[in-house]
DOKESE-733368 format. One record per residue: residue number from 0; residue in three letters; x, y, z of N, C-alpha, C, O in turn. Coordinates in nm, 2 decimals, decimal comma, padded with zeros to 4 digits. Each point is the difference from the previous one (the first is absolute). Layout:
<r badren="NUM" dokol="ALA" n_x="X" n_y="Y" n_z="Z" ca_x="X" ca_y="Y" ca_z="Z" c_x="X" c_y="Y" c_z="Z" o_x="X" o_y="Y" o_z="Z"/>
...
END
This chain:
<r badren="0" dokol="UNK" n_x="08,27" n_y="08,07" n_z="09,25" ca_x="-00,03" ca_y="00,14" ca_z="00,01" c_x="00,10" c_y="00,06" c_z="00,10" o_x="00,06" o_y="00,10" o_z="-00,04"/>
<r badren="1" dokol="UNK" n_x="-00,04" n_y="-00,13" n_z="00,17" ca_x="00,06" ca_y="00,02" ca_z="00,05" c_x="00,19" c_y="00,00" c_z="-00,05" o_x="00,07" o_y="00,08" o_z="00,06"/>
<r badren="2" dokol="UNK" n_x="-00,03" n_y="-00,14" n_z="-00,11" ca_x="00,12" ca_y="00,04" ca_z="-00,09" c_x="00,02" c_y="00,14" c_z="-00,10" o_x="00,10" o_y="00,05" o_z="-00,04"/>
<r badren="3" dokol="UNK" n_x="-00,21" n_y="-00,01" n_z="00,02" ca_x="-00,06" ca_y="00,09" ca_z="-00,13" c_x="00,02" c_y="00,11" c_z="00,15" o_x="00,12" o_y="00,04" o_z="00,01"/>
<r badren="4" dokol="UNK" n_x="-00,19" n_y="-00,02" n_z="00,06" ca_x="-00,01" ca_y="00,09" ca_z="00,12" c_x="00,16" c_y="00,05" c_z="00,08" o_x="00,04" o_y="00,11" o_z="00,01"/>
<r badren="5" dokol="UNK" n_x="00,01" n_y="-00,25" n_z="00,02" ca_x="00,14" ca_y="00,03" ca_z="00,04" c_x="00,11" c_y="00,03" c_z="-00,07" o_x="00,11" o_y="00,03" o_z="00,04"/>
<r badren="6" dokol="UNK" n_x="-00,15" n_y="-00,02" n_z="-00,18" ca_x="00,10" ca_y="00,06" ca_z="-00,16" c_x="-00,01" c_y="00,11" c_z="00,02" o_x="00,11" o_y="00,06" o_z="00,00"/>
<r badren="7" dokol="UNK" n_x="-00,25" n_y="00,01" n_z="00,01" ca_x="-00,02" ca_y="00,18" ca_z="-00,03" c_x="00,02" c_y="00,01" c_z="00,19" o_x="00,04" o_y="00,11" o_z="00,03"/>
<r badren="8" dokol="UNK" n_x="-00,05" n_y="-00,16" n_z="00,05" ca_x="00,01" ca_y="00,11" ca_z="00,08" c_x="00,18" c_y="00,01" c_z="00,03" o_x="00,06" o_y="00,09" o_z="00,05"/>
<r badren="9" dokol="UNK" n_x="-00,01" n_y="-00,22" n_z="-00,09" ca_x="00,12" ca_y="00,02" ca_z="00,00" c_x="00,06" c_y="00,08" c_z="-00,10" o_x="00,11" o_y="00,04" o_z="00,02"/>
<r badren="10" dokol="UNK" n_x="-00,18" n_y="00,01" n_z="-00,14" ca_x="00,05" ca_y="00,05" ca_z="-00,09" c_x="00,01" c_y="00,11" c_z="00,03" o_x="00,10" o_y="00,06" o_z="-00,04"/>
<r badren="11" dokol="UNK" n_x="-00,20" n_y="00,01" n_z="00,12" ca_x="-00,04" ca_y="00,11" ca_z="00,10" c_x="00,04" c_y="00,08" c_z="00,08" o_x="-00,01" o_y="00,13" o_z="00,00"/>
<r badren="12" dokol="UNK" n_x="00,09" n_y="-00,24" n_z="00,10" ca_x="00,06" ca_y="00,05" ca_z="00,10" c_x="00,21" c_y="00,01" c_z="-00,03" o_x="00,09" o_y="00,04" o_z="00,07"/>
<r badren="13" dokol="UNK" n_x="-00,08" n_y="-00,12" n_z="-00,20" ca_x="00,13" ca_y="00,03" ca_z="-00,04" c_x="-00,01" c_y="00,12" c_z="-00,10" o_x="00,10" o_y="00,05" o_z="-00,04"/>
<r badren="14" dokol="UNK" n_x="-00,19" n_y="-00,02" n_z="00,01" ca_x="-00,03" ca_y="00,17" ca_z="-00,07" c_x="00,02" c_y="00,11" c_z="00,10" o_x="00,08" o_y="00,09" o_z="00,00"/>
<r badren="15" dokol="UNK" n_x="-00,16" n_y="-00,14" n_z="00,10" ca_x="00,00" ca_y="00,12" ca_z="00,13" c_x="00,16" c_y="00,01" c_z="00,06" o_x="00,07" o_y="00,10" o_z="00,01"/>
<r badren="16" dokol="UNK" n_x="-00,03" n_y="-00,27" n_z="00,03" ca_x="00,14" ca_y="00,09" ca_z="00,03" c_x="00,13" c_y="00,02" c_z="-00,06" o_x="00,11" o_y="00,02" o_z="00,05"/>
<r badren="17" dokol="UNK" n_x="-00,18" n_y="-00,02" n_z="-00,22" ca_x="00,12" ca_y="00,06" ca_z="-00,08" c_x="-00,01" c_y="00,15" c_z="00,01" o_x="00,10" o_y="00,07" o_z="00,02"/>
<r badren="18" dokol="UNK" n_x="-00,23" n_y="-00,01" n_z="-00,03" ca_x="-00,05" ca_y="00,11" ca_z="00,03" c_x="00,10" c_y="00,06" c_z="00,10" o_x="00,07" o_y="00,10" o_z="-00,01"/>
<r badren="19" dokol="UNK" n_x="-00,08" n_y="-00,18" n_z="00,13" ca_x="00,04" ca_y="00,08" ca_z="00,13" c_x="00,18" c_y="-00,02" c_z="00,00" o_x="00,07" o_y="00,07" o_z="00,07"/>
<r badren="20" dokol="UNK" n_x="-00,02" n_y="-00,18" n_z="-00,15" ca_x="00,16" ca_y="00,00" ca_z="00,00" c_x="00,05" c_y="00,06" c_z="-00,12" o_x="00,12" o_y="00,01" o_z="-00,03"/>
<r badren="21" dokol="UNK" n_x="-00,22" n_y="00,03" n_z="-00,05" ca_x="00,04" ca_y="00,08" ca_z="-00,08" c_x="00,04" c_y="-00,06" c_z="-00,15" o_x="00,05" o_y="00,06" o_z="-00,09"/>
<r badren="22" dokol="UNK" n_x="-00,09" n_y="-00,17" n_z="00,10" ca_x="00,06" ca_y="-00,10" ca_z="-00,15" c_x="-00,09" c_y="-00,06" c_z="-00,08" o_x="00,02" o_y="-00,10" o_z="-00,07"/>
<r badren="23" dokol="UNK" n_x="-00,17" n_y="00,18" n_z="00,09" ca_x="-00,06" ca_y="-00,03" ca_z="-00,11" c_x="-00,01" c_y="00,02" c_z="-00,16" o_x="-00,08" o_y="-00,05" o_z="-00,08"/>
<r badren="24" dokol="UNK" n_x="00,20" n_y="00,16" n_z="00,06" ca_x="00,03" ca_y="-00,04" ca_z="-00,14" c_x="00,12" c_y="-00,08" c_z="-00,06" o_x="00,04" o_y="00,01" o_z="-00,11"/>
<r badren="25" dokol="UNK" n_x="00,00" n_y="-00,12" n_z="00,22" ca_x="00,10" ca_y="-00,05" ca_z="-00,06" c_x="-00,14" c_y="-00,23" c_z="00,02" o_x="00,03" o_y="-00,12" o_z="-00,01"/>
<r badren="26" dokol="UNK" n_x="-00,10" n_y="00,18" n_z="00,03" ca_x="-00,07" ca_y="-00,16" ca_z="00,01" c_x="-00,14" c_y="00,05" c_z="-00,04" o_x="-00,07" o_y="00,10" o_z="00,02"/>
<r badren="27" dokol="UNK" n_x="00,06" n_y="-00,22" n_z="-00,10" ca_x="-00,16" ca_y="-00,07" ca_z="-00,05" c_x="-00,06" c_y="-00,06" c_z="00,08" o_x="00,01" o_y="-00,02" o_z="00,12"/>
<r badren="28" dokol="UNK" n_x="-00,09" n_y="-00,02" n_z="-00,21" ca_x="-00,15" ca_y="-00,04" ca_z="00,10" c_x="00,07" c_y="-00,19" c_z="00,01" o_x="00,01" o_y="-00,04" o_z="00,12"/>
<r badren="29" dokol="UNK" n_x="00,02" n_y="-00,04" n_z="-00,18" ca_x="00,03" ca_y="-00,08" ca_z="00,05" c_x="00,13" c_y="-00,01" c_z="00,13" o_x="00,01" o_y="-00,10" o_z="00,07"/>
<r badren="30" dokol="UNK" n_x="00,06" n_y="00,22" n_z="-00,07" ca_x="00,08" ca_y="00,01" ca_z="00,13" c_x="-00,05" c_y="00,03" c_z="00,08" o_x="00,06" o_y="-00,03" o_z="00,10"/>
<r badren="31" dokol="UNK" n_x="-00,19" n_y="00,11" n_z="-00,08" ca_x="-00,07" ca_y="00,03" ca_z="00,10" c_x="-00,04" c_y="-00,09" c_z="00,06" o_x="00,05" o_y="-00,02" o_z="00,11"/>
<r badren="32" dokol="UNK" n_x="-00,15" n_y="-00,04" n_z="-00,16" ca_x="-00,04" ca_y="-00,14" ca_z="00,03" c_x="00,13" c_y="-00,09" c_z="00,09" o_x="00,00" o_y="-00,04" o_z="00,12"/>
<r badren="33" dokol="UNK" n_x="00,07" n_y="00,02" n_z="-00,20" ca_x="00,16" ca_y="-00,09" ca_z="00,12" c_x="-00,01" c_y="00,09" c_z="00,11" o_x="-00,07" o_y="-00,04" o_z="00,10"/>
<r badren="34" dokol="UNK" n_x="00,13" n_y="00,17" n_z="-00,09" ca_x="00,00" ca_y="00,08" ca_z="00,10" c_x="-00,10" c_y="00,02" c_z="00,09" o_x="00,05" o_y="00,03" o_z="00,11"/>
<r badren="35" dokol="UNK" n_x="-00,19" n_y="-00,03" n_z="-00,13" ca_x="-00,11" ca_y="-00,02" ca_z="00,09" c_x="00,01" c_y="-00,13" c_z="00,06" o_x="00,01" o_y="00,00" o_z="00,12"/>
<r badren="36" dokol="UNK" n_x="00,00" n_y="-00,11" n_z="-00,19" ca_x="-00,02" ca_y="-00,15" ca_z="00,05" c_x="00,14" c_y="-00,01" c_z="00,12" o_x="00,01" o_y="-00,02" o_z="00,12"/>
<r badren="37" dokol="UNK" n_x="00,09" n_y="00,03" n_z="-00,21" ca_x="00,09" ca_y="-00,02" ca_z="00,10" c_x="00,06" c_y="00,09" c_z="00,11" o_x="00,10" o_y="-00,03" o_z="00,07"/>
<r badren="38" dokol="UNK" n_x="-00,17" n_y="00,14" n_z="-00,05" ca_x="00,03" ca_y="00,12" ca_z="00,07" c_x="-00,12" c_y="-00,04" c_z="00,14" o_x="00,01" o_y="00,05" o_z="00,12"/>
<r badren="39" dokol="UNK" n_x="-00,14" n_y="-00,14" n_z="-00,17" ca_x="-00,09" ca_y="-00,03" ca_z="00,10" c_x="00,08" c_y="-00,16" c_z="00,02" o_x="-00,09" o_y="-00,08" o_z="00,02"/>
<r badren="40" dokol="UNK" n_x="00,18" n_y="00,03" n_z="-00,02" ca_x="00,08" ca_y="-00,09" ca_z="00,00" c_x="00,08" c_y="00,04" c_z="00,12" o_x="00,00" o_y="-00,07" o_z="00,10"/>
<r badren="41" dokol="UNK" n_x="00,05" n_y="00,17" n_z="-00,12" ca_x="00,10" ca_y="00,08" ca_z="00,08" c_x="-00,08" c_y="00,06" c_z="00,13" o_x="00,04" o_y="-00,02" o_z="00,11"/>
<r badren="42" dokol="UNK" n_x="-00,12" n_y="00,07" n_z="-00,15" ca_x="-00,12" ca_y="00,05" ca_z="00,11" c_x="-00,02" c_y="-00,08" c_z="00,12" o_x="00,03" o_y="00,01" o_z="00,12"/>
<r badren="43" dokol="UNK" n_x="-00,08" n_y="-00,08" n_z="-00,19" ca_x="-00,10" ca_y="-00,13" ca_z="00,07" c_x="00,14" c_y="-00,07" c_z="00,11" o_x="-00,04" o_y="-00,04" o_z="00,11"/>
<r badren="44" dokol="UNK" n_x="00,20" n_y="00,03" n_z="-00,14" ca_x="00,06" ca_y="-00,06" ca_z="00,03" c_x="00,08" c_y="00,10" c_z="00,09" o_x="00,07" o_y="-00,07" o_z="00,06"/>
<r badren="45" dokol="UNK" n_x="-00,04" n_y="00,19" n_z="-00,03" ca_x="00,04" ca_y="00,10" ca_z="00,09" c_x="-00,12" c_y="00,07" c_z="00,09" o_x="00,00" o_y="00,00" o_z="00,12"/>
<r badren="46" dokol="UNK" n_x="-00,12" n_y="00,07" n_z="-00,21" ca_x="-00,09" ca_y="00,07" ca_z="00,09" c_x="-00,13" c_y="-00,09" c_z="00,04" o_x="-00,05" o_y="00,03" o_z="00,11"/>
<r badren="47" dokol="UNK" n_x="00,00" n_y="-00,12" n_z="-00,18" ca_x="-00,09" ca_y="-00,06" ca_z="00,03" c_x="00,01" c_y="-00,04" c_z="00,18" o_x="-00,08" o_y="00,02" o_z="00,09"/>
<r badren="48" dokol="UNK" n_x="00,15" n_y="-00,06" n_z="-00,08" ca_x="00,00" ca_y="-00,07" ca_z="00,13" c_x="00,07" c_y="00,09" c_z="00,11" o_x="00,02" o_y="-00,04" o_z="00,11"/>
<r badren="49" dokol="UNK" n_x="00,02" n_y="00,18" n_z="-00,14" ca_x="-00,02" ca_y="00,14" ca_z="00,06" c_x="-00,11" c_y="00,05" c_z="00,08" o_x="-00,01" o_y="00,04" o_z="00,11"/>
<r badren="50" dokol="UNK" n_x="-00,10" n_y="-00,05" n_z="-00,21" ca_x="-00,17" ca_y="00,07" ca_z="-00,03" c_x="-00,08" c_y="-00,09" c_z="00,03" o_x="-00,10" o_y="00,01" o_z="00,08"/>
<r badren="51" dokol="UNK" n_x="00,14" n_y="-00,15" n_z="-00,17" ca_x="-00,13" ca_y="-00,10" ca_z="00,02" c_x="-00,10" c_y="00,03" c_z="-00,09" o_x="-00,12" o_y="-00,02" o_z="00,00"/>
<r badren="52" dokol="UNK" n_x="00,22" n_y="00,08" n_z="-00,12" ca_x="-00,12" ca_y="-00,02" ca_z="-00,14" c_x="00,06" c_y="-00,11" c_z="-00,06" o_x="00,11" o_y="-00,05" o_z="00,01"/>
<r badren="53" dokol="UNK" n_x="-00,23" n_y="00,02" n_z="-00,08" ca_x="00,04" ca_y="-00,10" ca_z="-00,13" c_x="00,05" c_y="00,10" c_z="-00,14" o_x="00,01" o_y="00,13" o_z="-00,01"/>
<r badren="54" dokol="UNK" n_x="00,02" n_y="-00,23" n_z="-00,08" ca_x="00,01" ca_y="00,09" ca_z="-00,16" c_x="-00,06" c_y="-00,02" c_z="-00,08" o_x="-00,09" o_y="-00,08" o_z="00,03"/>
<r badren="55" dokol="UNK" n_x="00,09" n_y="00,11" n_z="-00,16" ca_x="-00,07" ca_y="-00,02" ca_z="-00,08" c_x="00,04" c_y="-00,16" c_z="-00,07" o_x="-00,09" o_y="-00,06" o_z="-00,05"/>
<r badren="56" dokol="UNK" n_x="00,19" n_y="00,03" n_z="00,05" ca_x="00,06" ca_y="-00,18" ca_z="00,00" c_x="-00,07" c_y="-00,10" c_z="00,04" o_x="-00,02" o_y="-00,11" o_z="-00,06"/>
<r badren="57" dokol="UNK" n_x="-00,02" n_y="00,19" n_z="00,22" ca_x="-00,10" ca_y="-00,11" ca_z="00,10" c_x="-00,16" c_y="-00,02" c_z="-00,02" o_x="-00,08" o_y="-00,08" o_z="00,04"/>
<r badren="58" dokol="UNK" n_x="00,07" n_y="00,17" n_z="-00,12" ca_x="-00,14" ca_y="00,02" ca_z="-00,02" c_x="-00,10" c_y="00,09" c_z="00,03" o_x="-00,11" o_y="00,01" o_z="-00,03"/>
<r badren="59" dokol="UNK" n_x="00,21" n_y="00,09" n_z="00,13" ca_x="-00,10" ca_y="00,11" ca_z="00,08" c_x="00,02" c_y="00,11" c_z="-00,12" o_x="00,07" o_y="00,03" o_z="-00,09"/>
<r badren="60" dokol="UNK" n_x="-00,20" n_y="00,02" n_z="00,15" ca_x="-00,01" ca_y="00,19" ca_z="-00,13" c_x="-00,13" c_y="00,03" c_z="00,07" o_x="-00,12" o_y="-00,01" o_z="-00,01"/>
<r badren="61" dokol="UNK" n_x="00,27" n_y="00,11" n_z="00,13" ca_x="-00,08" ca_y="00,10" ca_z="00,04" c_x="00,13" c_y="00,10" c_z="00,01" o_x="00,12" o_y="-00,01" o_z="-00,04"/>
<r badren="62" dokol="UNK" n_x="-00,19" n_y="00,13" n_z="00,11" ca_x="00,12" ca_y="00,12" ca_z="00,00" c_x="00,13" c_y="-00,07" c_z="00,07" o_x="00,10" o_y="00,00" o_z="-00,09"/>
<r badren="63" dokol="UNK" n_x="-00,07" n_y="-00,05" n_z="00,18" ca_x="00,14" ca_y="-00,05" ca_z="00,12" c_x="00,01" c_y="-00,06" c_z="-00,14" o_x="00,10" o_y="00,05" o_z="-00,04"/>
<r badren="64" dokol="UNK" n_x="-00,14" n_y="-00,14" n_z="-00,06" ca_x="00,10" ca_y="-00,12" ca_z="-00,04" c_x="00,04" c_y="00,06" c_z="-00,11" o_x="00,12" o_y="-00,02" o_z="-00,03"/>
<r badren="65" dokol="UNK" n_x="-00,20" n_y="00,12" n_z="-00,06" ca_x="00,04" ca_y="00,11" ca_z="-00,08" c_x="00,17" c_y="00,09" c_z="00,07" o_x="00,10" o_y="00,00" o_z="-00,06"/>
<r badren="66" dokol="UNK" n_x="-00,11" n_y="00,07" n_z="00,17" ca_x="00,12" ca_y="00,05" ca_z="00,05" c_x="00,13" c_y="-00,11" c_z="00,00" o_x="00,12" o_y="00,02" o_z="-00,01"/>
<r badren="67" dokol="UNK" n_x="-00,19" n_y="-00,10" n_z="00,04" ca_x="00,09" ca_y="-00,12" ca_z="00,07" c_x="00,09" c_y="-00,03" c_z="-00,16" o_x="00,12" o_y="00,00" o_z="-00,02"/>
<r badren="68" dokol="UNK" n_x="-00,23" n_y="-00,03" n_z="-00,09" ca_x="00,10" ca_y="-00,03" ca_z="-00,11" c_x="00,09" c_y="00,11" c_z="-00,06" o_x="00,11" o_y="-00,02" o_z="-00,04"/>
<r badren="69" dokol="UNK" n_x="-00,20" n_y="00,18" n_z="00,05" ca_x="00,08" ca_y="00,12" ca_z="-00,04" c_x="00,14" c_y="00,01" c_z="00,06" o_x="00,11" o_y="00,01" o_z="-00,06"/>
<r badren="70" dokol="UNK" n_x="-00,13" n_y="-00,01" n_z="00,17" ca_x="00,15" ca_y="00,01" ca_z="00,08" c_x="00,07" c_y="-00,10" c_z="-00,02" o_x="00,11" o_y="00,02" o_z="00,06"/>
<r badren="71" dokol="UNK" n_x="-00,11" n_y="-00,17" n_z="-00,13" ca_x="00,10" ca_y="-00,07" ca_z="-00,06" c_x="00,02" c_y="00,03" c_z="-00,11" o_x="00,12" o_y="00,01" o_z="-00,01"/>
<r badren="72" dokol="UNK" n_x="-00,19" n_y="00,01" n_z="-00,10" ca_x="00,03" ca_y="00,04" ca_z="-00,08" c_x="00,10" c_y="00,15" c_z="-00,02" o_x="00,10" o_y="00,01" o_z="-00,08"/>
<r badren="73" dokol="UNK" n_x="-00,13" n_y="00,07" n_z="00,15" ca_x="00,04" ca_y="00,12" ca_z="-00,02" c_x="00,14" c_y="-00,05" c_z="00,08" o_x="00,08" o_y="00,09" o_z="-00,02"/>
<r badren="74" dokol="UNK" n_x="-00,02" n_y="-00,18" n_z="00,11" ca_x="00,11" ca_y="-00,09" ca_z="00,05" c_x="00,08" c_y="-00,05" c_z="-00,11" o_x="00,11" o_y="00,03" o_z="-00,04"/>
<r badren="75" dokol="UNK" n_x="-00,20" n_y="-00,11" n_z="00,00" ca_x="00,13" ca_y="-00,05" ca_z="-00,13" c_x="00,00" c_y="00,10" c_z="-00,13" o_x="00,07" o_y="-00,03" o_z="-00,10"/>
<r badren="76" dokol="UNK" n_x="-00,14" n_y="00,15" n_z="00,09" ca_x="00,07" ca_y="00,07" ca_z="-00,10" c_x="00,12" c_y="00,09" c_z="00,05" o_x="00,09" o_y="00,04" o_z="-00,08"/>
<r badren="77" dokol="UNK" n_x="-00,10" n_y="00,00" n_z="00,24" ca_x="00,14" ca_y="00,07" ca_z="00,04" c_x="00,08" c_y="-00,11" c_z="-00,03" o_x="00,08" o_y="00,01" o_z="-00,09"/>
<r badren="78" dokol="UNK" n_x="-00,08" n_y="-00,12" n_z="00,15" ca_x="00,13" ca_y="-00,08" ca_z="00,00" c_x="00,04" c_y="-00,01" c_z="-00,15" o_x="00,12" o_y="00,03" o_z="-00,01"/>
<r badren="79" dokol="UNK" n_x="-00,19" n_y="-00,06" n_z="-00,09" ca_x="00,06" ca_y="-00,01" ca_z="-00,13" c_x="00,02" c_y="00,08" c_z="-00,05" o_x="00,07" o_y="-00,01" o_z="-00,10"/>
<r badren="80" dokol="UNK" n_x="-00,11" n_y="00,16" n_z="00,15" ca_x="00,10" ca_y="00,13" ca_z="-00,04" c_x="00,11" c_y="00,00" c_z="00,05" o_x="00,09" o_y="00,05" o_z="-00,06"/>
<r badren="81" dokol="UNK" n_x="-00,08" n_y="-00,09" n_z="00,19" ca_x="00,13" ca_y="00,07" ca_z="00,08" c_x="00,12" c_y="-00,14" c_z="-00,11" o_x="00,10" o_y="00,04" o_z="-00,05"/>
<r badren="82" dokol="UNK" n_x="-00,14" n_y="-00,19" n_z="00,03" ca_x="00,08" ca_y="-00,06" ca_z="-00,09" c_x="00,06" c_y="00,04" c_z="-00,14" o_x="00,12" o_y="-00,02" o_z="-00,04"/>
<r badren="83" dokol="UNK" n_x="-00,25" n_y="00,09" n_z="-00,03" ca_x="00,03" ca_y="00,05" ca_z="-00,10" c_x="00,09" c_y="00,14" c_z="-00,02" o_x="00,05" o_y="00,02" o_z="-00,11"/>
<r badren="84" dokol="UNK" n_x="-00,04" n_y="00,06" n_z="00,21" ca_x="00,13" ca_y="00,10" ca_z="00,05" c_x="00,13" c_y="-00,06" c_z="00,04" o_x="00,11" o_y="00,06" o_z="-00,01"/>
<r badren="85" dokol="UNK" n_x="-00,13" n_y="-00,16" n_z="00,05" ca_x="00,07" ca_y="-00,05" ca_z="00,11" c_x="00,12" c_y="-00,07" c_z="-00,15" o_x="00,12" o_y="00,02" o_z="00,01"/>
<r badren="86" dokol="UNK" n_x="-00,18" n_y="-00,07" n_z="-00,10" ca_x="00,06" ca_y="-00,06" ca_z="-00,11" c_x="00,00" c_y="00,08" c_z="-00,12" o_x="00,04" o_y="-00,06" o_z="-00,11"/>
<r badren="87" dokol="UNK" n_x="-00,08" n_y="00,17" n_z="00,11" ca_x="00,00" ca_y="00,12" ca_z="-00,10" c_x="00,16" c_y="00,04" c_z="00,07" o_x="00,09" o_y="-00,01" o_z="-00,08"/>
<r badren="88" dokol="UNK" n_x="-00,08" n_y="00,04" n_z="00,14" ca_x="00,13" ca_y="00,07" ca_z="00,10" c_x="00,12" c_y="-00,08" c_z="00,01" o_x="00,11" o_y="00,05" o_z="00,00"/>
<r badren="89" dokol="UNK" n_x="-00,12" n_y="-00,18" n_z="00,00" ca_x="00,12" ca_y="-00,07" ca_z="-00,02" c_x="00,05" c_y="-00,06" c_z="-00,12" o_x="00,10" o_y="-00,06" o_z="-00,01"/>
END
């Protein structure tokens, strides 16, 4: 159950910050899902230990571990935009 839980809220929070970087019409719901998971990957491994939240990876689900994953995620979709310009241009 808990796999099932960490799928959609990952799926979730890589919706939210395509939303906010602006590239939710270039990804589906199975990229969301990567993007949530490994964006609270990214979280968890820069701001976690900033704040002293956990992520949704660790097992926490509350608001801090919710922010904590949004703001990695919404991290690795700038970076793979600024790549995908970066190699559109050359």
């Amino acid at each position: 159950m808990n796999i099932l839980i960490w799928l959609v809220v990952g799926g979730v929070i890589g919706w939210i910050a395509s939303l906010i970087v602006g590239t939710d019409a270039q990804q589906g719901v199975l990229l969301n899902v990567i993007v949530g998971i490994v964006g609270a990957l990214i979280g968890g491994w820069l701001i976690s230990p900033m704040i002293g939240a956990g992520t949704i990876n660790e097992g926490a689900f509350n608001l801090a571990s919710l922010g904590v994953s949004l703001a990695g995620a919404v991290i690795l979709l700038v970076i793979v935009n600024l790549i995908r310009r970066a190699t559109a241009r050359g």
